[in-house]
C-alpha positions in Angstrom: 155.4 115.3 120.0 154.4 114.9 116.1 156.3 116.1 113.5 154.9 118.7 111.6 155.1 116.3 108.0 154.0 113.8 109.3 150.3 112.9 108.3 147.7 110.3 109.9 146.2 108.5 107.0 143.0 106.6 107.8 142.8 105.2 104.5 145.4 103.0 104.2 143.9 101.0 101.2 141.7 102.3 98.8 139.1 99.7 96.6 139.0 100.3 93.1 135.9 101.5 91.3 134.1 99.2 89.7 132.3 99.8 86.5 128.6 98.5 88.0 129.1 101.8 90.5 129.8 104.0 88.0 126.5 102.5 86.5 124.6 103.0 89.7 125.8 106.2 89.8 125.0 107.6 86.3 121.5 105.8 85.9 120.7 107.4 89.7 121.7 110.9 88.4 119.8 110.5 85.2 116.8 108.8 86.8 116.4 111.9 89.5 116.9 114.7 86.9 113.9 112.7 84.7 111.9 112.7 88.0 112.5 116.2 88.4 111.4 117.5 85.2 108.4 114.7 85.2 107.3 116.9 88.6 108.0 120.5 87.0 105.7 119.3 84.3 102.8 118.3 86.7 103.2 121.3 89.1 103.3 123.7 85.7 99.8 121.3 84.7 98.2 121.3 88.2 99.4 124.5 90.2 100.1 127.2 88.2 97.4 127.1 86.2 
């Protein structure tokens, strides 16, 4: 039987994060808000007129 404490870590080694993902990461975040306020502008243009 397990102890109680006693925990099953999967992640035994964790990789450090490297400064091109935090790159990736901000330019995909940026990149999708532009995209959305590029389409809010079109359906604002297009649709609701």
């Amino acid at each position: 039987m397990k102890d109680a404490d006693a925990t099953n870590d999967t992640h035994e080694v964790e990789e450090p994060w490297l400064p091109i993902e935090t790159k990736l990461v901000v330019s995909s975040v940026v990149g999708g808000i532009a995209i959305l306020i590029v389409l809010a502008i079109f359906v604002h243009m297009f649709i609701l007129r």
